[in-house]
C-alpha positions as CSV (number, residue, x, y, z in Angstrom):
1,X,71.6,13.7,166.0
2,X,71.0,16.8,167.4
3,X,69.0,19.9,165.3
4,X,72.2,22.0,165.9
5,X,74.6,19.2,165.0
6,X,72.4,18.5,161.5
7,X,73.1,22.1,160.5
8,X,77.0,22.3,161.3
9,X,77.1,18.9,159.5
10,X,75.4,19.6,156.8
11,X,76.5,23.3,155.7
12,X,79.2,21.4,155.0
13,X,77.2,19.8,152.2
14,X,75.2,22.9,151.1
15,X,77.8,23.0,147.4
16,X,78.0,19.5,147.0
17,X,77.3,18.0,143.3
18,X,75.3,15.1,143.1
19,X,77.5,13.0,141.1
20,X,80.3,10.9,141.2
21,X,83.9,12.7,141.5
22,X,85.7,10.9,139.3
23,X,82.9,11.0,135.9
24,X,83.1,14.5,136.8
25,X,85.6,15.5,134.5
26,X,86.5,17.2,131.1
27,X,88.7,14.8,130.0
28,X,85.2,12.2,130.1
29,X,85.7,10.7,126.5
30,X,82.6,10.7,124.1
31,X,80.6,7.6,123.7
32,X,81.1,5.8,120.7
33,X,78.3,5.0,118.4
34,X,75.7,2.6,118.5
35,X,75.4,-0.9,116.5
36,X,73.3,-0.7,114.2
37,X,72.8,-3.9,111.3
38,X,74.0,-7.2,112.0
39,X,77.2,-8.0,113.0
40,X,79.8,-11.2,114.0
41,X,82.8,-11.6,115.8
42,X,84.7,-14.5,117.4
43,X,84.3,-13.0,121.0
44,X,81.4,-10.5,122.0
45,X,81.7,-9.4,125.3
46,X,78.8,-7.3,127.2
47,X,79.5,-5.0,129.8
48,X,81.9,-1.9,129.3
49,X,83.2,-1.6,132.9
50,X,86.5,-2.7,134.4
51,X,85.1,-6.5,133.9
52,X,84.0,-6.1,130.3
53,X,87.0,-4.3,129.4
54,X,89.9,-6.4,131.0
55,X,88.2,-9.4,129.4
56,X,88.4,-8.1,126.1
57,X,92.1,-6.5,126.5
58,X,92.9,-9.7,127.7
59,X,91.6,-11.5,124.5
60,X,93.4,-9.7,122.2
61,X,96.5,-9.8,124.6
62,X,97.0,-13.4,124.3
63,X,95.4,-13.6,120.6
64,X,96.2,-10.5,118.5
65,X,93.6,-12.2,115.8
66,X,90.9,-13.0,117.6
67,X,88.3,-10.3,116.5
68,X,86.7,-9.1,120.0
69,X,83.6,-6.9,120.2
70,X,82.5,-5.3,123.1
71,X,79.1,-3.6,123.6
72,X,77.7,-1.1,126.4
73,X,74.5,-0.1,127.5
74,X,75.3,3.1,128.4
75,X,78.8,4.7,128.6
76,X,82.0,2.9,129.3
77,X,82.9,3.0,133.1
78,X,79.5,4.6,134.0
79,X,78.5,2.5,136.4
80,X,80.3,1.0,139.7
81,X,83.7,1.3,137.6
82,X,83.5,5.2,137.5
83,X,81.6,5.4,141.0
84,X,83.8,3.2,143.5
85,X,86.5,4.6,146.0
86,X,89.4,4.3,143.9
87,X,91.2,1.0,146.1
88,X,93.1,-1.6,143.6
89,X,93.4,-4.4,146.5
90,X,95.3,-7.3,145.5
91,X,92.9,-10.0,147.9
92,X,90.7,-11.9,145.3
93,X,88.8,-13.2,148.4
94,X,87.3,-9.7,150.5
95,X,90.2,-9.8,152.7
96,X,92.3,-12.7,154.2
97,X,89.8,-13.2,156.8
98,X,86.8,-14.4,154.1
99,X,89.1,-16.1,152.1
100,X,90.3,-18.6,155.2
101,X,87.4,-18.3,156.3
102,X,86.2,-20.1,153.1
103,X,89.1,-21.8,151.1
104,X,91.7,-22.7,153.6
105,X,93.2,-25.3,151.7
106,X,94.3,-22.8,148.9
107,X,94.1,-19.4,150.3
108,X,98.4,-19.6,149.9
109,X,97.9,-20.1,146.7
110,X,94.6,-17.2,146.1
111,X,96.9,-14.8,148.0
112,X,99.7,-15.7,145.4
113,X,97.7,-15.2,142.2
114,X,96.2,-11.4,143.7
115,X,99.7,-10.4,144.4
116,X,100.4,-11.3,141.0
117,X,97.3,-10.1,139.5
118,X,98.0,-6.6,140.9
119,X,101.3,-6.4,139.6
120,X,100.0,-7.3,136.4
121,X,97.5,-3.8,136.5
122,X,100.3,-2.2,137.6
123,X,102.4,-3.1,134.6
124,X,99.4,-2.7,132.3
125,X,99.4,1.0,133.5
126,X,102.5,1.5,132.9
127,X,102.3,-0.3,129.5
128,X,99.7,1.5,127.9
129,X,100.2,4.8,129.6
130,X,97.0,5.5,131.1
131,X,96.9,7.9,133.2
132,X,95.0,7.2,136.4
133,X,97.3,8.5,139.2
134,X,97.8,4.8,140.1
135,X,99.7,4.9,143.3
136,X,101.0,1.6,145.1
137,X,100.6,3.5,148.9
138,X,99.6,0.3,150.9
139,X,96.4,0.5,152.6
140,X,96.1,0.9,156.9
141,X,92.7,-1.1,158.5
142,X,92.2,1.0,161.4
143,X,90.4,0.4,164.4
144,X,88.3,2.9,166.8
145,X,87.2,0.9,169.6
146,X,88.9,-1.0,172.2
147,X,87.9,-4.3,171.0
148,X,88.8,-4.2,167.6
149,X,92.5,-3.5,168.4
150,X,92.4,-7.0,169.7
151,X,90.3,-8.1,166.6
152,X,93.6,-6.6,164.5
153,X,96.3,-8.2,167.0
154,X,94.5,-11.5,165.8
155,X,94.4,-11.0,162.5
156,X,98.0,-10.3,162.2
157,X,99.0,-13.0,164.5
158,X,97.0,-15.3,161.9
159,X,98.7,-13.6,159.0
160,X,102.0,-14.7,160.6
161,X,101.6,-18.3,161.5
162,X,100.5,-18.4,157.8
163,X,103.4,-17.0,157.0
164,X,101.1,-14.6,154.4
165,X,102.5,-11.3,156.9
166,X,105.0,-10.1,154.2
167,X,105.0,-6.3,154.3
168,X,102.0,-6.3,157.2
169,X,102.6,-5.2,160.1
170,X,100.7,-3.9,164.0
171,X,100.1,-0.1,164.6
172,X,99.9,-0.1,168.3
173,X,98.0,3.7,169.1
174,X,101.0,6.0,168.8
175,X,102.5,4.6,165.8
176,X,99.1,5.1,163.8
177,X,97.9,8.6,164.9
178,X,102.0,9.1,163.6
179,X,100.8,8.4,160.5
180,X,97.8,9.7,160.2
181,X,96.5,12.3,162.8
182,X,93.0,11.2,164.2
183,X,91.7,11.1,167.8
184,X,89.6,7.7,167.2
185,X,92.3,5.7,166.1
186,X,93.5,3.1,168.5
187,X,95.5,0.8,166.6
188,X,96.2,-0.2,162.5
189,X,97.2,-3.6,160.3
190,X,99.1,-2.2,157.5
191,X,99.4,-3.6,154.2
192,X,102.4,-2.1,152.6
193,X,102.3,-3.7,149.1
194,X,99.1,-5.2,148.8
195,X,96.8,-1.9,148.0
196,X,97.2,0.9,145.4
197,X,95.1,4.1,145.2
198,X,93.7,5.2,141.5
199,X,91.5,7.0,139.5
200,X,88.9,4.7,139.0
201,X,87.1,6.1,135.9
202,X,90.5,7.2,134.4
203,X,91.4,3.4,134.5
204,X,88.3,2.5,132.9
205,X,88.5,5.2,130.3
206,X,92.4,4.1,129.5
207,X,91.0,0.6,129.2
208,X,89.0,1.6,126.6
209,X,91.8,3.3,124.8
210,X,93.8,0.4,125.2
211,X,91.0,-2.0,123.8
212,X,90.8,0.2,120.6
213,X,94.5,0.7,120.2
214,X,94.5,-3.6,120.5
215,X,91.7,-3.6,117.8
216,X,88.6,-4.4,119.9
217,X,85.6,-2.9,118.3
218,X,83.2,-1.0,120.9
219,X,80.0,-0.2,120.8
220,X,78.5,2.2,123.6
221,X,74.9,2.9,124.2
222,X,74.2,-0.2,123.0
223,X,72.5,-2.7,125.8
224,X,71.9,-6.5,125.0
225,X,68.6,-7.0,125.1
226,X,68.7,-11.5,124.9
227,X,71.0,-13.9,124.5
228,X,69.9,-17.1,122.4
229,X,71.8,-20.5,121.1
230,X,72.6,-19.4,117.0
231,X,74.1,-22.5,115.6
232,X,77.0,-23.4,116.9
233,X,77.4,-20.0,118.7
234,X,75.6,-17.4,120.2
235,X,72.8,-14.2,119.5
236,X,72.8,-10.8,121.2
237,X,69.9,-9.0,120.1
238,X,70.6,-4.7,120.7
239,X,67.8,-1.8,120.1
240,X,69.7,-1.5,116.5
241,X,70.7,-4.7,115.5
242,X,72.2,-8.4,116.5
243,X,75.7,-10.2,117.3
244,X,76.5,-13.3,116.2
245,X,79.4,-14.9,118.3
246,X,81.3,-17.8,118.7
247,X,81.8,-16.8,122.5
248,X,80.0,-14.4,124.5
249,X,81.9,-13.5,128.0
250,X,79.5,-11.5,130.7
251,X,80.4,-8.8,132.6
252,X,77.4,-6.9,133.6
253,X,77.7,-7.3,137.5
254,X,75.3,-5.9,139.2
255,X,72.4,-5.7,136.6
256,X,70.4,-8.7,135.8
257,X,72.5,-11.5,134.0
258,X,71.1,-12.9,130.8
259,X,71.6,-15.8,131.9
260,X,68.7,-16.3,134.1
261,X,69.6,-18.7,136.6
262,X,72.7,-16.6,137.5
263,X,70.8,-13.8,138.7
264,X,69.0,-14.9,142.4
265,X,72.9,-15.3,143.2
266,X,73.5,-11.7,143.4
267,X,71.6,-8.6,144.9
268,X,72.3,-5.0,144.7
269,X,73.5,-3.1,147.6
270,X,73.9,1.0,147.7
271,X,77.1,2.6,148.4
272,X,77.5,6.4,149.1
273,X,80.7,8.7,148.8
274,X,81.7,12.0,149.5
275,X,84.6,14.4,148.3
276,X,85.7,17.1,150.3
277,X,87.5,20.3,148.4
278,X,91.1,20.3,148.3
279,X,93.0,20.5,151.4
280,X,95.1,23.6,151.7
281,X,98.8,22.8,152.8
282,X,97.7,23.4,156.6
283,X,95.1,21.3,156.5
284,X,97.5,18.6,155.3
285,X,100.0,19.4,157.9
286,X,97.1,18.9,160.6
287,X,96.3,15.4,159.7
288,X,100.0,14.1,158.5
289,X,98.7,11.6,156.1
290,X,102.5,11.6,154.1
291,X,102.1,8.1,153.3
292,X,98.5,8.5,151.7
293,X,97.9,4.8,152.5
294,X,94.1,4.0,151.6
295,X,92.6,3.6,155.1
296,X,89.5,1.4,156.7
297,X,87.9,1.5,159.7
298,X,87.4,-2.4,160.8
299,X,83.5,-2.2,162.2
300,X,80.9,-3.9,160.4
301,X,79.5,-0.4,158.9
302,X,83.1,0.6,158.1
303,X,84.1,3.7,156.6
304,X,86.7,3.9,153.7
305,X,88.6,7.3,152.7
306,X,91.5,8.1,151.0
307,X,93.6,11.2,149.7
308,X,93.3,12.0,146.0
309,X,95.9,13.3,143.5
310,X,94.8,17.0,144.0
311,X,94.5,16.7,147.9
312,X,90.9,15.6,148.7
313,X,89.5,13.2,150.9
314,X,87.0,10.9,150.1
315,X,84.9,9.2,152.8
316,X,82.8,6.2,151.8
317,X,80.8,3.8,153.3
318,X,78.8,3.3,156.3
319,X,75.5,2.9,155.2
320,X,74.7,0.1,153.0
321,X,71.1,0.4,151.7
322,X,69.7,-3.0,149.9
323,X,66.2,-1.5,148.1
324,X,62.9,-3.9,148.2
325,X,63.0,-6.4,145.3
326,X,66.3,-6.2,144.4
327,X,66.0,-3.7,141.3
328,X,68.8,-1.3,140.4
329,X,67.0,2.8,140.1
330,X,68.6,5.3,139.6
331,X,66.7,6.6,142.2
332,X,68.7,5.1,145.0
333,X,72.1,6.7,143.3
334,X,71.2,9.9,145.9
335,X,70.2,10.1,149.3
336,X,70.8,13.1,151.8
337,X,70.3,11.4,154.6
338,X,73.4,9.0,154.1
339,X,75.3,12.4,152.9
340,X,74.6,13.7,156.0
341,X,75.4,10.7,158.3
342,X,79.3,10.7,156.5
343,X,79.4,14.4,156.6
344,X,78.8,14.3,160.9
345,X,81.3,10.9,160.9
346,X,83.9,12.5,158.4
347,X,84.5,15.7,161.5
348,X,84.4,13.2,164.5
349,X,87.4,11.3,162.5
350,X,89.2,14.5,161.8
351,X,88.1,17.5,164.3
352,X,90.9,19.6,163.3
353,X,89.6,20.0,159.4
354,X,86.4,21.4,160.6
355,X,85.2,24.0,158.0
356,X,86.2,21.7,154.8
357,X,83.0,21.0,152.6
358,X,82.2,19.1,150.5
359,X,82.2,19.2,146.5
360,X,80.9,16.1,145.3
361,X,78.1,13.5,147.1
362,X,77.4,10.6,144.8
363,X,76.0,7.0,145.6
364,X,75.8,3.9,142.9
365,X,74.8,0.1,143.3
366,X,77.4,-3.1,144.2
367,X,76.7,-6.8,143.3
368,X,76.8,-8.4,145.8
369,X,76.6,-11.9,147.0
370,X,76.8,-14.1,150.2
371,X,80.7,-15.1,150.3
372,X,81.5,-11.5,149.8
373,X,83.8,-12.2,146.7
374,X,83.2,-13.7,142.9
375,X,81.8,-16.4,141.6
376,X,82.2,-17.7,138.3
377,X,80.8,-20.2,135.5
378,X,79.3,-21.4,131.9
379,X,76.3,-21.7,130.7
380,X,74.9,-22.9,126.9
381,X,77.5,-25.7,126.6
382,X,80.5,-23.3,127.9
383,X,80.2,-20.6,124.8
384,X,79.0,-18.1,127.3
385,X,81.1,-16.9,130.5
386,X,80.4,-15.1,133.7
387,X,82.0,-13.7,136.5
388,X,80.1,-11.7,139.4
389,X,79.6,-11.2,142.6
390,X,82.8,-9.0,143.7
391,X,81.2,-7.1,146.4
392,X,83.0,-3.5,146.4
393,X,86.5,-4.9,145.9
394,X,86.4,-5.4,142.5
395,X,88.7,-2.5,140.7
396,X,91.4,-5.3,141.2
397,X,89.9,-8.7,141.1
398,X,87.9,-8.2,138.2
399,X,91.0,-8.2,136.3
400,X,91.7,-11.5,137.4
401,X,87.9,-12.4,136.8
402,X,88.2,-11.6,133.2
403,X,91.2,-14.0,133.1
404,X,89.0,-16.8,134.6
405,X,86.2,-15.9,132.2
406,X,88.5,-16.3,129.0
407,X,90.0,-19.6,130.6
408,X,86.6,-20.9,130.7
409,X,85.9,-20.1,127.1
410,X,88.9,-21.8,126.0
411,X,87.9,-25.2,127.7
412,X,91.9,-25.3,129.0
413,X,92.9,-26.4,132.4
414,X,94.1,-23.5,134.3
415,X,95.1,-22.8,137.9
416,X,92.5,-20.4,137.8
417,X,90.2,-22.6,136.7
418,X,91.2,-25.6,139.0
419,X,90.7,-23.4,141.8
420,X,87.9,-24.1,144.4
421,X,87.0,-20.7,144.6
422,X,86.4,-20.7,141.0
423,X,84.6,-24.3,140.8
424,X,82.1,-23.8,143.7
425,X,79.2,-21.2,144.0
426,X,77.6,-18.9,146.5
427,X,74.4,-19.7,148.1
428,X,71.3,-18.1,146.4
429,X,69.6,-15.3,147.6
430,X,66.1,-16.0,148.3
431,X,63.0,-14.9,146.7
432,X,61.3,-11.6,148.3
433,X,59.8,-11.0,150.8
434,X,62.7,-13.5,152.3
435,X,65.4,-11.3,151.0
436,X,64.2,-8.2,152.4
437,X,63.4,-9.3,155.7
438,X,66.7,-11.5,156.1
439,X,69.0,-8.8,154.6
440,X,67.1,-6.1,157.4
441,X,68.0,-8.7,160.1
442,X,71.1,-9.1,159.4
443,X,71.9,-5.1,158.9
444,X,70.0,-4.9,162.3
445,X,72.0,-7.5,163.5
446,X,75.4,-5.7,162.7
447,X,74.5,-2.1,163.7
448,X,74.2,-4.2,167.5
449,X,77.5,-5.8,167.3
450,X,79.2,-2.6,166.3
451,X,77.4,-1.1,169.6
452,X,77.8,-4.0,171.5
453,X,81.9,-4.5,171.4
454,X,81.3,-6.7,168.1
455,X,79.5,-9.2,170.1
456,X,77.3,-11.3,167.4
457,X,74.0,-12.4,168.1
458,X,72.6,-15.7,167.4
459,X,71.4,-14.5,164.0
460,X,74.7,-13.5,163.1
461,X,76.4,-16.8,164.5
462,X,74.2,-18.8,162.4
463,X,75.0,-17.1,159.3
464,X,78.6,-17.4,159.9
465,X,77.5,-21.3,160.6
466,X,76.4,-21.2,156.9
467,X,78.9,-19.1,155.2
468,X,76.4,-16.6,154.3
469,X,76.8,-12.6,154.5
470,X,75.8,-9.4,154.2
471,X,78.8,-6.2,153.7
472,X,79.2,-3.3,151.5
């Protein structure tokens, strides 16, 4: 980049807060107190983001008696839950691609169960009136080179003989600048019913609401500190006291599981965001945009950026930045040099909105793992539950996670539970310095297919041999 192109790009940056958009709000609820003393329940369940706090809606939704009590390090829907881009994809799997690519033999039936698990949010918005600008728009994958309008031709052609295209449908170049007004777009798969746009920390905050109003108790800066056989249940010891539970379901993600062996199967990758000011009615009126689909660029670094209820564009993406040793630092939650990267992409995708800044620059960590989308099990003779591994498209599928979790706890038979996707695992990450240095080859790797007409090299091809991955 250019010295005179790093100052236009970045004056656009000069008023930016560095924090996340959505947290950034006066409506933020206060934290709840601490647990202090001992206490029991039948279901304790540790995490308070979108996991955590479906699980334990969820629990009292199909037992109004069961006594549920969920506990949070920090603040509910601090984390990834308040951070992410605000896309409530139905796909369970990271996209129909990953999921075929994977579980052939029941990717009918794992497109079935997101459809219904995203009507299901739907209707729980609408059930407990939270208000989180939930908008069903559909989402557009667009694509900026010549080879990846091919690479979407495919993909729908696939859809089709699957018969899984309901509502999808081609863009050839015309009919996607029509709906949204960029000189680098060549061509768009639209998904008219499978995506919705939200306020991500306004869902997790009317979770919460939701989980009180059903009787779950909460308990915010309050982090588990172990997790130990007691009887025939479980322990959680807290800074301020200890849980006793009959069933403890885990939905802490990205931090390190207490349940040791779980953890080499996820590592934490950096995403970055920014949030322009809102758009005046001109500005609007240069890009089109009327549909306010969530959009994605379809390179390996992809870009994701949608409007927001008040007009804004966020741009996300890009840069996916996986720090040594695998520990999660606040530290890594800012970094200029990504901001400044998305600010010179954001005005090569839309020219005509030069002058727009930026309000808002923010950056958090995602689990992630190497089939892209969750994994799930038991551990201490099946009174503990996980789910993890959802790879930056969890605001939907961690709903349907939470179901799986409780499933498990109930010992039932389930189609959830007699799914492949939900008996098998991921391949572990290695130990470092293997995980550094294959994670930096493979990020290598797939900066040269995006500059090389998505040509993989024989690193690539091998991991694709092996099911692993890399994404943000």
């Amino acid at each position: 980049m250019a010295p005179g192109a790093m100052n236009r790009w970045t004056a656009s940056l000069a008023d930016a807060r560095p924090l996340s958009f959505w947290l950034d709000d006066p409506g933020r609820p206060p934290a709840l107190p601490a647990l202090t003393g001992a206490e029991q329940c039948d279901l304790l369940v540790v995490g308070g983001g979108y996991s955590g706090l479906w699980t334990a809606l969820i629990a009292k939704e199909r037992d109004p008696d069961r006594d549920v009590l969920l506990i949070e390090g920090r603040e509910v829907g601090w984390a990834a839950s308040g951070r992410n881009g605000g896309f409530c994809d139905a796909s369970l799997t990271h996209g129909l691609d990953n999921g075929l690519s994977r579980w052939p033999r029941e990717i009918g039936r794992l497109e079935e169960l997101g459809a219904r698990n995203l009507d299901a949010i739907e209707e729980a918005v609408a059930r407990y009136g939270i208000d989180c600008a939930f908008e069903r728009t559909g989402g557009i994958d667009v694509a900026t080179e010549p080879y990846q309008v091919e690479e979407l031709r495919t993909r729908h052609r696939e859809a089709q003989r699957l018969g899984l295209d309901g509502g999808v449908e081609f863009l050839d170049e015309d009919q996607v600048r029509a709906v949204v007004r960029s000189p680098l777009f060549r061509a768009g798969l639209r998904d008219r019913h499978g995506v919705a746009m939200l306020n991500p920390a306004q869902l997790a905050w009317g979770l919460k609401a939701a989980c009180l109003e059903r009787g779950v108790r909460i308990h915010e800066r309050t982090p588990a500190l172990s997790l130990v056989p007691r009887g025939t249940g479980m322990g959680v010891r807290t800074p301020y006291g200890r849980v006793s539970a009959r069933h403890v379901a885990l939905g802490t993600n990205v931090f390190p599981s207490l349940v040791k062996r779980v953890r080499p199967y996820t590592v934490p990758v950096y995403d970055y965001a920014l949030m322009t000011e809102p758009l005046t009615a001109e500005q609007r009126a240069a890009i089109g945009w009327h549909g306010r689909e969530g959009l994605s660029d379809t390179a390996n670094r992809f870009h994701y950026f949608r409007l927001t209820a008040d007009d804004r564009i966020l741009w996300g993406g890009y840069d996916a930045v996986y720090p040594y040793g695998g520990r999660v630092r606040a530290e890594h939650d800012d970094r200029p040099e990504t901001y400044a990267r998305l600010a010179e992409h954001f005005f090569r995708y839309f020219p005509a909105l030069e002058g727009l800044r930026f309000s808002h620059a923010w950056g958090g960590a995602i689990d992630t793992c190497s089939r892209f989308s969750a994994f799930f099990g038991t551990a201490h003779r099946g009174r503990v539950a996980y789910a993890a591994g959802y790879t930056g498209l969890g605001v939907g599928a961690t709903r349907f996670g939470a179901e799986v979790m409780l499933d498990l706890l109930s010992g039932e038979q389930t189609e959830r539970t007699a799914l492949e996707m939900v008996r098998s695992k991921p391949l572990p990450f290695p130990p470092e310095p293997f995980a550094w240095a294959g994670i930096s080859l493979t990020k290598w790797s797939l900066a040269r297919a995006d500059e090389n007409r998505g040509h993989r090299n024989p690193w690539l091809r091998t991991l694709d041999r092996l099911g692993l991955g890399f994404d943000s």
